[in-house]
N, C-alpha and C positions, 0 to 999 in steps of 0.2 A: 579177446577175453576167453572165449575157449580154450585156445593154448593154454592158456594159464589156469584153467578149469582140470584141463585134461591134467598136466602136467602134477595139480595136487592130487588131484585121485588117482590115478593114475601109476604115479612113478614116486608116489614117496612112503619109506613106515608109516604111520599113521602113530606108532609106540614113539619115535623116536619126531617127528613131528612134533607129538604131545608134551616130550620133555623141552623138546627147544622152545614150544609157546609158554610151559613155566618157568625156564632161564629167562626170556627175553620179560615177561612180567616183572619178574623177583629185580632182576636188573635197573628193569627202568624206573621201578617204584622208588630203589634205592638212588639211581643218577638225578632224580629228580629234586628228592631230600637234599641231595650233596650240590643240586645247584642251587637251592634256594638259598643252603649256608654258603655258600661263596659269595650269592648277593648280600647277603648281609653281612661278611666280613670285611676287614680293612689293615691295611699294613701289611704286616710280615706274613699274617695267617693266611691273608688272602693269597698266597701263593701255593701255600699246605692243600686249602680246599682247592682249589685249581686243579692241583698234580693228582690229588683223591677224585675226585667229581669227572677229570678225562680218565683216569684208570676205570675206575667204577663201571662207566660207561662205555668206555672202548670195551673192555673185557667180556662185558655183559653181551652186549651187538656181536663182539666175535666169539666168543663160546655159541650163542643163537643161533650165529650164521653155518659158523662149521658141525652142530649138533642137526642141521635143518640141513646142511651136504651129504652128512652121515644117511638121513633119513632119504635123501633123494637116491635112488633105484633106476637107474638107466638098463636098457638090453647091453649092453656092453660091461666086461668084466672093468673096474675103477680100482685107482690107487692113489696113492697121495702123496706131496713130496712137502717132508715136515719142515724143513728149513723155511721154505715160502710160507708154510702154514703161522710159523712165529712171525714170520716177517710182516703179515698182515696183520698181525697183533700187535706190531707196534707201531705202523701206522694207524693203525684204528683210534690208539693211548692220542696221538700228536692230535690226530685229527679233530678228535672230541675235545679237546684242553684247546683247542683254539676255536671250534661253533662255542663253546661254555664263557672263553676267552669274550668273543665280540659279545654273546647275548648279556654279560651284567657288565661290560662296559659304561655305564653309564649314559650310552646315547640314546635320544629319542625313540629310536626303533630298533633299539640295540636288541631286543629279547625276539622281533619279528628275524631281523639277520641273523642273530644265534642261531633261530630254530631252522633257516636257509640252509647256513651249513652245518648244521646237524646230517639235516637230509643227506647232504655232499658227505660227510665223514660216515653217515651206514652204506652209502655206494661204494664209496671207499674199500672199505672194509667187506663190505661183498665181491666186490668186482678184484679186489688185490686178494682176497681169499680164494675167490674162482680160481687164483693160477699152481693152487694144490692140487687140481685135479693132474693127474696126467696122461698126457690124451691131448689132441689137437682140439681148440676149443674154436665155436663159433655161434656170433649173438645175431640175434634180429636187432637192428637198430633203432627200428620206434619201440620195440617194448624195452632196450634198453634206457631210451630217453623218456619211457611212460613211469620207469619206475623209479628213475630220480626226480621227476613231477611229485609221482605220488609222497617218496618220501621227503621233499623236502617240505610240499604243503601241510605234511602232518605232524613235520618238525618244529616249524612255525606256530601253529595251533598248538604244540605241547609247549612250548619256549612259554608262548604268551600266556596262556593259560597259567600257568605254574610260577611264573615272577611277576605277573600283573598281578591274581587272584590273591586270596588268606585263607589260611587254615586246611581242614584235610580237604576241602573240597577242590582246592587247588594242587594241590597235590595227586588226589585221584585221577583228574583229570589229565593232567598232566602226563602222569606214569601211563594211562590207556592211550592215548595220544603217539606218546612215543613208541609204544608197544606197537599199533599200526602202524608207524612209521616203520620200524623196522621191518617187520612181516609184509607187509605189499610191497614193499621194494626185495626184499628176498625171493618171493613167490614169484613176483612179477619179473625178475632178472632169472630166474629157476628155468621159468618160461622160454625165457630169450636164446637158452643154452643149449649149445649142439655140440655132443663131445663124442671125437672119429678117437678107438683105441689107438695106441703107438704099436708096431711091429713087436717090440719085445721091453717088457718092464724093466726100466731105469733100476740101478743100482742103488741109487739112494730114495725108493720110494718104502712105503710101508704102508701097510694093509689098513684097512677102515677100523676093524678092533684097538689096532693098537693105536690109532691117529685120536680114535672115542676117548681112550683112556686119557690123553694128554691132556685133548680137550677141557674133557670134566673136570680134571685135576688144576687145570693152570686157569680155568673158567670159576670154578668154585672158590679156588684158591683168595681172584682177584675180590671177585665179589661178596665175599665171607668179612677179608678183611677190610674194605670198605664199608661192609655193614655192620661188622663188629668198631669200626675205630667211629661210625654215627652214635650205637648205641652208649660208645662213653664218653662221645663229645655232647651225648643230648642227657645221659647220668649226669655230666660235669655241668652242663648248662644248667638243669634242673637244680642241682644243687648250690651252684651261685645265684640262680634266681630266687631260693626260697631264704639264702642267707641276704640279699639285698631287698625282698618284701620283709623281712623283720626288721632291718636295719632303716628301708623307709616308711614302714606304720611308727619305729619311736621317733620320727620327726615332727614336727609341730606344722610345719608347712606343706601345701599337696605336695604330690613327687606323681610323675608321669615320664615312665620311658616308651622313647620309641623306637621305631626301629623301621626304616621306610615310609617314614609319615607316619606311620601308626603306633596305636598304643598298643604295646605288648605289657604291661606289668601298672599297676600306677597303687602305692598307697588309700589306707582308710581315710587320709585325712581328703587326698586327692575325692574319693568317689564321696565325702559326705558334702567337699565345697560344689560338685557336681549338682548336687542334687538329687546323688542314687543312693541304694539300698546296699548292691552288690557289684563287687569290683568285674564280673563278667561284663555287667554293662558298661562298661566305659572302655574294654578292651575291645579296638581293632578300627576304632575311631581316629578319624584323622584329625591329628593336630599340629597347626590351629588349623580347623573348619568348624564345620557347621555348631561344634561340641564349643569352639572357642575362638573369638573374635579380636584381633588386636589392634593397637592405636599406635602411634606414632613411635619407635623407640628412645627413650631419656636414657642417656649416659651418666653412668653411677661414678663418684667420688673415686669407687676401689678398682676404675677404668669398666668393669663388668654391664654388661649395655642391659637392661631393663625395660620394660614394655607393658605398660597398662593394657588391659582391655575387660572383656565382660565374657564370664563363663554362664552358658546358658544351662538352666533345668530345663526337665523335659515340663513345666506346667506352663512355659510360657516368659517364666521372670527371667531373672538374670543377675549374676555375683562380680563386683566390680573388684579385680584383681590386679594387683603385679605378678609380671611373668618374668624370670629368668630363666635360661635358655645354655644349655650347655655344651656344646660337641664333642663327640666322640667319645662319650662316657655313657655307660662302664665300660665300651667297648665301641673298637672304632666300629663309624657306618652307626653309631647308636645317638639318642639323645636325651638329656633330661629336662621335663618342663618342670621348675620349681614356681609353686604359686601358693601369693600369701592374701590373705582377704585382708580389702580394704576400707571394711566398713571400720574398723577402731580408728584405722587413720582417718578419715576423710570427717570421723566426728572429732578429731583432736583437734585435727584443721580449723573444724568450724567453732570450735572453743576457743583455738588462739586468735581468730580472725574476729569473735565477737567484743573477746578482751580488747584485741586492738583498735575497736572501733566503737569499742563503749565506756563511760566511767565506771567504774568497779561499785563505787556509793553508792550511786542512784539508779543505775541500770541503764540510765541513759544515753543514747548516744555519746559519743567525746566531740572535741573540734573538728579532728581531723572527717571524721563520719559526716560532721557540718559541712563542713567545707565541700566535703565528694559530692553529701545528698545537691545541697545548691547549684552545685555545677550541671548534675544533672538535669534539676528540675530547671535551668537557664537553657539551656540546651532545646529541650523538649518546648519551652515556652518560645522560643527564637521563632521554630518550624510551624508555629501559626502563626494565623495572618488575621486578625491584628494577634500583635503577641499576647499572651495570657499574664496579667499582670501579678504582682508577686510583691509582698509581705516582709520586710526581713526585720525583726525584734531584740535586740538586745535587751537582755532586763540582767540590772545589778541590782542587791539586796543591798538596804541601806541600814547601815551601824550594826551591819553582821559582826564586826571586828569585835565590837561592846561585848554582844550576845555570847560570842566563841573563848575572849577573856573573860567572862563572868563566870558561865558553864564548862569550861574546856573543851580540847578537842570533840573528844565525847559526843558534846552538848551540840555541837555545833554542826557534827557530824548528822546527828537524828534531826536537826531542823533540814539540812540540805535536802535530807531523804525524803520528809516530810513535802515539802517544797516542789520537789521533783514528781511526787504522785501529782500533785494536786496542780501542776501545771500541765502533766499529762492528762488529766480527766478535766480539765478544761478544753483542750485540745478538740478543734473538729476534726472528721474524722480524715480529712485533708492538710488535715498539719501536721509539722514535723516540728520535735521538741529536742535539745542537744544540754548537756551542760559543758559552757564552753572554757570555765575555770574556777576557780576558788567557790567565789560568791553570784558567781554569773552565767545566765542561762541564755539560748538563743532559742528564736521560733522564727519557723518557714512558712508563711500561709498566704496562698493562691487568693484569689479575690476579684469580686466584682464591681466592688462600689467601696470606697474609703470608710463606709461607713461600717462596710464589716470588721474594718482591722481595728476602727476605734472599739467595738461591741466587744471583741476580743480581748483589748486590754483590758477596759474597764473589765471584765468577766475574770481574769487575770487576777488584776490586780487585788479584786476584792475576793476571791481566794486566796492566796498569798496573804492576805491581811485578817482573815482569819483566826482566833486563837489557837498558837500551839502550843504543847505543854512539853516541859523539859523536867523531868527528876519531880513530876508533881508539882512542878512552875508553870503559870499561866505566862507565853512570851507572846510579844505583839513586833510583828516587822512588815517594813512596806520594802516597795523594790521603785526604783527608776526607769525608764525604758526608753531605749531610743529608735527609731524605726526611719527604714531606709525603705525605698519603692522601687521594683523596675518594673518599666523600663525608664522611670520619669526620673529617679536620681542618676541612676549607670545601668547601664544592661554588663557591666563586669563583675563577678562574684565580687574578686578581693577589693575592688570598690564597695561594694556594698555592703559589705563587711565590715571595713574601715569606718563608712559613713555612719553605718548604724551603733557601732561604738562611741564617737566621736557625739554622736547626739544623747546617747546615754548619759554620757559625762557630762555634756549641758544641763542636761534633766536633773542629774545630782547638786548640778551648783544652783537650779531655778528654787525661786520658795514659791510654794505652792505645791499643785499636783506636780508629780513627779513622770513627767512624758514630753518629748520633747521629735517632733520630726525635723529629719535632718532640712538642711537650707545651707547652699552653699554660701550664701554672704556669714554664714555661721564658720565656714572652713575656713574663708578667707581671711576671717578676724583670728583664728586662730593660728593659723600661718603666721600671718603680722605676729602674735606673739609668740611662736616660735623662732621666727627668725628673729624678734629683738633677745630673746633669750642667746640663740645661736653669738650673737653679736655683743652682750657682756660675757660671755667667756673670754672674746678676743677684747673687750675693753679692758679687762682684772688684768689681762697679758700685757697689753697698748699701754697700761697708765692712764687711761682716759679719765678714771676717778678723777674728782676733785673735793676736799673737804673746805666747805665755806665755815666762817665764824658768823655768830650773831652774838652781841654782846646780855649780856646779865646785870642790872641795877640794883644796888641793895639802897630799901627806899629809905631806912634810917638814914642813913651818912650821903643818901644823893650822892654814890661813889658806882662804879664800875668795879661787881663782884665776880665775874668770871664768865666764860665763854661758853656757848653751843656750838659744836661741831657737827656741821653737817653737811649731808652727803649727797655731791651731784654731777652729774654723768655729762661730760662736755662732746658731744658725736662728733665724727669729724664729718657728717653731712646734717645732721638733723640740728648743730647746734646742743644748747644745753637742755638737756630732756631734764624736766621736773621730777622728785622721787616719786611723787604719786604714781607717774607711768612708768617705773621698773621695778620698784622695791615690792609692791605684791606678788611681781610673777617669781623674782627672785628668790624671796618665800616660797613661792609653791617646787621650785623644780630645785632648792637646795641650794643655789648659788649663792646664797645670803648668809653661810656659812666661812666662803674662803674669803666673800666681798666685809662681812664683819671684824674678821679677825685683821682685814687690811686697814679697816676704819680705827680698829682700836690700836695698832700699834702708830698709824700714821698720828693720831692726835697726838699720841703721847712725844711723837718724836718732834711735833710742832709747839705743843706743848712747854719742851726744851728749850728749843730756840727761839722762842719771845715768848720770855717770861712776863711781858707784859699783857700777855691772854690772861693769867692769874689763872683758877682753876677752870678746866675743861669737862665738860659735860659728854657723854658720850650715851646714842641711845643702843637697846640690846634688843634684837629681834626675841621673840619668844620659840623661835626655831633655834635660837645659838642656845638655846637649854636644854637641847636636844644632845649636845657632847659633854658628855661625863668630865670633859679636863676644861670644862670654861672657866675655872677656877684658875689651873696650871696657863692658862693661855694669856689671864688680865694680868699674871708677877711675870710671867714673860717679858710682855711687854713693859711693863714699869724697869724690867732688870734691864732690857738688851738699851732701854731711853735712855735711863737714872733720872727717870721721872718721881719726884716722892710722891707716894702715894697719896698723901692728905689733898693732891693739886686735881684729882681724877675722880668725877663722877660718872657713876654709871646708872640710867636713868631706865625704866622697867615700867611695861603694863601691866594693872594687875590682870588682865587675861592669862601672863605667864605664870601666875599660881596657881592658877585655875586649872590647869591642864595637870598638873602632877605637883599637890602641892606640898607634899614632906620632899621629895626629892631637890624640890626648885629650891625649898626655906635651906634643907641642907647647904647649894651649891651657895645662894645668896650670904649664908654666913661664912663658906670658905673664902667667900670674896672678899666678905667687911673683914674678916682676921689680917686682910693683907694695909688695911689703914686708909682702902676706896671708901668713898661714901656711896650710900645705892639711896637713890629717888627713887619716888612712886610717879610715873610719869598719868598724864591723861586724869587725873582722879576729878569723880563728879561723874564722869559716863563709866559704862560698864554695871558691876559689883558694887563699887564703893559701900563695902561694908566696911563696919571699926573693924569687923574681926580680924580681916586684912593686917589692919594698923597695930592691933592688939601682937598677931604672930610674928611681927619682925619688928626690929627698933630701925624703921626709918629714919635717913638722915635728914628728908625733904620731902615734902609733899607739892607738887608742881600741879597748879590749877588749870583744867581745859579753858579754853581758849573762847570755847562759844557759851560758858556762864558770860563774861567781862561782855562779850559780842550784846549780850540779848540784856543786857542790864539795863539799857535806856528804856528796853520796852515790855520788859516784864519782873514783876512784882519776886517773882518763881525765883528767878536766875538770881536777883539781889540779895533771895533770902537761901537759897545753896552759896553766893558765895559770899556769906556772911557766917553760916554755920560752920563752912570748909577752916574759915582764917580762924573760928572761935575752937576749933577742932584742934588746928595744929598749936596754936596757943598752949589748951589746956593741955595735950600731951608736949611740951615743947617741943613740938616739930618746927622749924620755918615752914611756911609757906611758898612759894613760887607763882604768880598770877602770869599766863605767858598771855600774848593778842593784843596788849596795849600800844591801839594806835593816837588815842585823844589825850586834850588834857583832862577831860572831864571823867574818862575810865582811871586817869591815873589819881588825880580826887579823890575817887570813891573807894578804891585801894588805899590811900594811905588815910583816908577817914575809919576806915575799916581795921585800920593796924596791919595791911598785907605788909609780909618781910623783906620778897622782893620781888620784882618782874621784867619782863621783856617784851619787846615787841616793836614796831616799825618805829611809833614813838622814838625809840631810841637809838636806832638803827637798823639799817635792813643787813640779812646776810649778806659776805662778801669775801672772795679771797684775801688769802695773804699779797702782799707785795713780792709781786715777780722775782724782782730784786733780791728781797729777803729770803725766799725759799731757795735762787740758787747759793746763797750765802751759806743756806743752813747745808744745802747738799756738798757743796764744797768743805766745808765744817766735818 
């Protein structure tokens, strides 16, 4: 180290010295600049700053080097040969464009190997400029090999410093870095140098003056204009960066560019989702890190890949965002974070999630909500041991239908609502209330003893029953309820779901309180009458029908006045089922509609074919008043026979005017226009009021069966049907007594003046003759 001590004090200007430590500063401040933009270029540029950032630098190291020859002063007279002088100038350019080359490569240790051969390209460039001198030259070989150590550890240290680091402080550091690099491998190689004059100066050498002038000239040159083409690539930068911050504060969404991970630039909207004040703070932060956390990416509709996560403030909180994410915008090597806050959405979410999981009415839960809560709370209940037993209530409102056609929607609307509180603030605070349709609400409630669930209805119910008031109307309604247990009826939801409906529905048909727990011999029975139902649809198909006769007496003339047709189901395993066991359900599930209209066309057409039935009796369910054309269906049938009409009665409860009574009197008189006669069947039970008899001209009045039954044994029955015959008398109605099986009922009928009767007395139901009905079908 001496030598190289001596060698500075010693043998160099100290003027000229000075100038080449401010070339070599000015240089490297500037090669520094130029390689941090090369790191962060892409494409086509990245080859611009490449060719600029090794000029820059080569030129700078070799002006340095040969301004720091200049200054070196040996005892011997020195000269220089300029051709090798350029020659080492343009390996200097090569040398540096490829250390600048590997350090932003992209690799792991790309910026440590760069600054490697940095060190290699100012040996370079020293050691290929030593061959200017001329003069036999000769080196020490470790201080040669001490000073590509030196410079290449200091080239490393600047590399890394300077493209790991941000801002001026990487830079600084960076430029002084290499600025030692250069100077101790100079100094330290200066050292190494032993230069024997040549016998007589070469012909193409030239003097140190004129070799200074080149220098400075082709040194400055390089270096000027590399510093002049930073200053208007960092004017040009500046000025597209202050046109792309106006163009991203007028966006609604943050905007964050980066540029090596980091934030170089980000929107107002960016630094207020932040949580800052001022956009300096959110520059130079890496993103995503500590500033921004992401979750899984979701792939967008418009292909553009999207990515929730949470942008943290500095208090601790945090802002649940989508991020989109852009490459190489506005410039390659760059990025943009677009982020949109997600709290509107995430409440839109939980608006359409509530909607879909509630009734809009009543604010209640809906089914489906039912349905999920159960399952869950089955679930939960399963995982102890013994399992927690469990509640499940069906309640329907009973003669809601009444209430809703009386008030209108409206009306019926504000009872729901009504209903819905008041079965929630019944509610413990363990239960679960749903409305699970029209007029029907569910409850879910845990339990320990049965006798909680009964405490609950009754508490229920007698809310619910209540006065509500509608338009300034005092309304009274009750509700039914059916209630299913697990794990004692099913541990399956959609069972128990089922069951506690299925018991509801019992509870509407029971008189009495209106609660019914479920019991499978209750499902069973209902089975049985689903499958008999399932099983007259295929009888109406089969033919199984059969219409029996029962004859008709008219007691004046002790003549045979006309026939009862009636209706009975021959199974092909059960035998003949009596109508009692199917014409109710038929009734209820509508069957009784396509099975009527078969009754009444089949009479008419037997009717035809033995005229010795004389007229036919046909009975009409009070559900066949349910079609507006039972009118258009009874001349049908007369037409498609050529049955006359005077042969066809059609026999009626008065229950069927009781249910819609201008509409029924209507259809009843488009019927008599057609030349049917219509009975009043059943009279005595029900209504029997005259009014009845009053609103339509009956053509008959046909007496119940259990006055004539109870006459032997009560005073009551003899004097109803004594009134009934004195009834049809004074309005001339006939009468009809049906049930006569004695001779002593038949007696007291024609003692009475009854007009006519029926009953086993006289014959019991019975088909036609086999024979005769294939006659008529052949016919």
């Amino acid at each position: 180290m001496s030598r190289v001590h001596t060698g500075l004090a010693e043998m160099h200007d100290p003027r000229l010295l000075t100038l080449a430590l401010l070339i070599c500063i000015l240089g490297a401040g500037i090669s520094i600049v130029a390689v941090r933009r090369l790191a962060q270029a892409g494409g086509r540029s990245h080859g611009g700053w490449l060719m600029m950032s090794g000029l820059a630098a080569g030129a700078a190291v070799w002006c340095t080097h040969l301004t720091a020859m200049l200054a070196f002063v040996p005892d011997v007279p020195l000269a220089f040969n300029l051709g090798w002088a350029l020659g080492s100038l343009l390996l200097s350019v090569l040398a540096f464009g490829t250390a600048f080359a590997v350090a932003t490569s992209g690799w792991r240790h790309g910026p440590a190997m760069g600054g490697a051969v940095v060190g290699l390209a100012i040996g370079v460039t020293h050691y290929a400029g030593m061959g200017a001198y001329e003069g036999l030259l000769e080196f020490d070989p470790a201080l040669v090999a001490l000073s590509l150590v030196l410079g290449m550890g200091c080239g490393v240290v600047a590399l890394s410093k300077a493209l790991r680091g941000s801002g001026r402080h990487a830079v600084l550091a960076g430029a002084g870095w290499l600025s030692l690099a250069v100077l101790t491998l100079h100094l330290t190689g200066m050292a190494a140098l032993t230069i024997l004059p040549l016998p007589q100066e070469p012909a193409t050498s030239i003097a140190a003056a004129e070799l200074a002038l080149v220098v400075v000239a082709i040194g400055l040159l390089a270096v000027l204009t590399s510093a002049a083409t930073l200053m208007i690539e960092r004017r040009g930068h500046a000025e597209f960066g202050d046109r792309l911050r106006r163009l991203a504060d007028s966006a609604l969404e943050g905007l964050a560019i980066t540029a090596g991970g980091r934030i170089v630039e980000a929107n107002d909207a960016f630094v207020a989702l932040a949580g800052q004040r001022q956009r300096a703070s959110v520059l130079g932060h890496v993103l995503p890190g500590e500033l921004l956390s992401l979750r899984d990416p979701i792939p967008g509709l418009d292909g553009i890949i999207r990515r929730e996560g949470w942008l943290h403030h500095p208090d601790g909180s945090a802002l649940e965002v989508e991020v989109t994410v852009r490459d190489d915008v506005p410039e390659p090597g760059m990025q943009i974070f677009a982020l949109s806050d997600l709290r509107e959405r995430r409440e839109h979410e939980r608006r359409i999630l509530h909607l879909a999981m509630h009734d809009p009415l009543t604010g209640l839960p809906n089914r489906a909500r039912f349905a999920q809560r159960l399952e869950q709370v089955l679930r939960q209940s399963l995982r102890q041991e013994p399992a927690q037993p469990l509640a499940l209530l069906h309640l329907g409102l009973d003669r809601f239908k009444e209430i809703n056609d009386l008030y209108g929607h409206d009306g019926g609307d504000a009872l729901l609502r009504g209903i819905g509180r008041r079965i929630s603030m019944a509610l413990p605070p363990h239960g679960f209330a749903a409305r699970l349709s029209g007029d029907e609400f569910g409850v879910l409630l845990p339990f320990k003893q049965e006798l909680d669930v009964f405490d609950l209805i009754v508490q229920l119910e007698q809310s619910i029953a209540e006065p509500h008031y509608i338009g300034g109307d005092e309304v009274s309604i009750t509700a039914s309820t059916g209630v299913a247990l697990f794990p004692a009826d099913s541990t399956e939801g959609q069972d128990l779901r089922s069951q506690a409906d299925f018991a509801m529905r019992r509870a509407k048909k029971s008189p009495g309180r209106g609660m019914h727990f479920y019991q499978a011999e209750m499902e069973e029975a209902q089975r049985q009458r689903l499958r008999m139902a399932s099983e007259m649809r295929v009888a109406l198909q089969d033919e199984q029908f059969r219409l029996f006769c029962q004859i008709q007496m008219d007691l004046r003339t002790n003549q045979p006045c006309g026939h009862e047709m009636l209706l009975r189901w021959q199974h092909p395993e059960r035998g003949l089922v009596p109508p009692g066991d199917f014409i109710p359900m038929a009734e209820e599930n509508g069957l009784i509609l396509p099975i009527g209209d078969w009754v009444l066309r089949e009479a008419c057409r037997l009717a035809v074919a033995h005229p010795e039935l004389g007229k036919v009796a046909v009975n009409l369910s009070p559900v066949q008043f349910s079609q507006a054309d039972l009118p258009r269906q009874v001349a049908a049938a007369l037409a498609e026979s050529g049955l006359p009409s005077e042969r066809l009665e059609l026999e009626i409860t008065e229950s069927t005017l009781i249910r819609d009574h201008a509409r029924t009197l209507k259809m009843l008189q488009d019927i008599k226009a057609t030349g049917v006669k219509v009975v009043m069947d059943d009279f005595g039970t029900g209504y029997s009021s005259l009014a009845t008899l009053r609103s339509f001209p009956f053509d008959k009045i046909k007496l119940d069966r259990k006055f004539l039954a109870e006459a032997g044994e009560s005073a009551a029955s003899v004097a109803i049907l004594r009134a009934v015959i004195g009834i049809g008398r004074g309005l001339g109605i006939p009468v009809l007594a049906e049930g006569v099986e004695t001779e002593v009922q038949l007696a007291l009928l024609r003692a009475e003046g009854c007009d006519e009767a029926q009953g086993f007395l006289f014959g019991r139901p019975h088909p036609l003759p086999e024979m005769a009905l294939r006659n008529t079908a052949r016919s």
